[in-house]
N, C-alpha and C positions, 0 to 999 in steps of 0.2 A: 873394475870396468875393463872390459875385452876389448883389444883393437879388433877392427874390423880386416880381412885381409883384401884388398884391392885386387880384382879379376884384372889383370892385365889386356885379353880381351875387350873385353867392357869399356876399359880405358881406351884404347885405341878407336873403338865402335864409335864414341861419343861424338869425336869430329866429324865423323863421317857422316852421323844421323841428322846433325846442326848445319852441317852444308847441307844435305839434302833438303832439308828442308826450308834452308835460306834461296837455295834454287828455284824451289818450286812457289816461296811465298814471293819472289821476284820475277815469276812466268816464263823461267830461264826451262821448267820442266815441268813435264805435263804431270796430272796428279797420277796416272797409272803407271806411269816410269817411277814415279818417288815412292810410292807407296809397294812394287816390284822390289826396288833398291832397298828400300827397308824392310822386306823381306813381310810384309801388312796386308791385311785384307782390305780391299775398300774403304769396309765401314769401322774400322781398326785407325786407317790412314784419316778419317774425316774425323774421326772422334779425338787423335790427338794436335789435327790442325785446330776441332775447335779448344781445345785445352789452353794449346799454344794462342789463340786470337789472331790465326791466319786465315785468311780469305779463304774460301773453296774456289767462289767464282767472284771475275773482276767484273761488274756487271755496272756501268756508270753509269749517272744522270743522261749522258749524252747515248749512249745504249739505248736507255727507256726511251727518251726523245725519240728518236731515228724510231723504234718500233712503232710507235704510235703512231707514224707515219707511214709508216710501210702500212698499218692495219688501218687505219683512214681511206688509201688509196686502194686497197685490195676488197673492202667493208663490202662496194656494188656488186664484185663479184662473189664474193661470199656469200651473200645474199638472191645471189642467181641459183647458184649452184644449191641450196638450198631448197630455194622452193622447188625447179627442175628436179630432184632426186627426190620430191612427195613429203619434204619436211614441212614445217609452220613455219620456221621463217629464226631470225635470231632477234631478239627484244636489245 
């Protein structure tokens, strides 16, 4: 059985990868800075958040609430602007 040899690189790399992304699963960094810093694509960087079981986006209960109300209160106008531009209307 062969040992394996240890990239010293690699070793060093690992700290750095595991803050990054302690940073950004704690909203300390935006996903295009961490995903930059680890040198990732996009959908490279989302694929190993979802791996990890980190959040993309913090989207709360209290989020949805507030929207629903912003879209209750804006609903009249939406519905103006609709039919004024020759649409049906929104069901």
């Amino acid at each position: 059985m062969g040992t394996r040899r240890v990239d010293k690189k690699q070793l060093e790399e690992r700290p750095r990868k595991e803050a990054i992304l302690a940073l950004f699963a704690d909203r300390k960094m935006p996903a295009g800075r961490a995903s930059r810093e680890l040198g990732l694509t996009r959908i490279e960087f989302m694929e190993l958040c979802h791996k990890r079981d980190i959040p993309l986006y913090d989207y709360t209960l209290e989020d949805f609430e507030q929207d629903v109300k912003t879209i209750d209160k804006l609903w009249p106008e939406i519905e103006r602007n609709v039919r004024e531009s020759g649409g049906r209307g929104l069901k």
